[in-house]
N, C-alpha and C positions, 0 to 999 in steps of 0.2 A: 536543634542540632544535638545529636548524638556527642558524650565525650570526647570518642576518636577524630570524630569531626572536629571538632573545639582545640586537642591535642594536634592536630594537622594543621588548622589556621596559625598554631604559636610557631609551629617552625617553617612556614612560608615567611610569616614578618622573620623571623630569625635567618631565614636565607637571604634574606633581601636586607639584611641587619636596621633594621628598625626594632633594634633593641627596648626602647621606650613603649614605643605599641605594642609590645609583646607582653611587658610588665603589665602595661595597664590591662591590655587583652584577657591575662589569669589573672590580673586583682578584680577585675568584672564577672567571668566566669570560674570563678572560686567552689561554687556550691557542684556548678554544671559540668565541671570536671574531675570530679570526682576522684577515682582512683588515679588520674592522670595529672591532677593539682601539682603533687610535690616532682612528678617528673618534667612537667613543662617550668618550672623553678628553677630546676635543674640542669634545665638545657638551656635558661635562660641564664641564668649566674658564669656557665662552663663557657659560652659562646661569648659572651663581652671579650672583646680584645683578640678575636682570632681571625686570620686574614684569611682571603680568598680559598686557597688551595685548604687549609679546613674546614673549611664551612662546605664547602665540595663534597669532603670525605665524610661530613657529619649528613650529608644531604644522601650519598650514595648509601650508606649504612642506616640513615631510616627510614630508605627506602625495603630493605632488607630485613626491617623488625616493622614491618606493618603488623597490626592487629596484636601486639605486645605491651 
């Protein structure tokens, strides 16, 4: 799998809040995500504790930064 690919699997488990598989998801592909590492962390840290209607608008908006 390509980064983006790897970067895409962290915010399906993050839509589906499986928070937990998502940590472990970039502590496993750490090397393999290279420039995407510190932003799937990020979107992991931001995302704990946001309810539905967020997690909506964090789903519509990176829909809207593909390939970024």
């Amino acid at each position: 799998m390509n980064p983006l690919d790897l970067f895409n699997q962290v915010k399906e488990l993050i839509e589906t809040k499986d928070f937990e598989a998502a940590k472990t998801f970039v502590a496993e592909n750490q090397e393999q995500l290279g420039e995407y590492f510190s932003q799937a962390q990020q979107l992991i840290s931001g995302s704990e504790g946001l309810g539905w209607p967020q997690l909506q608008r964090l789903k519509d908006f990176s829909k809207t930064c593909k390939g970024t």
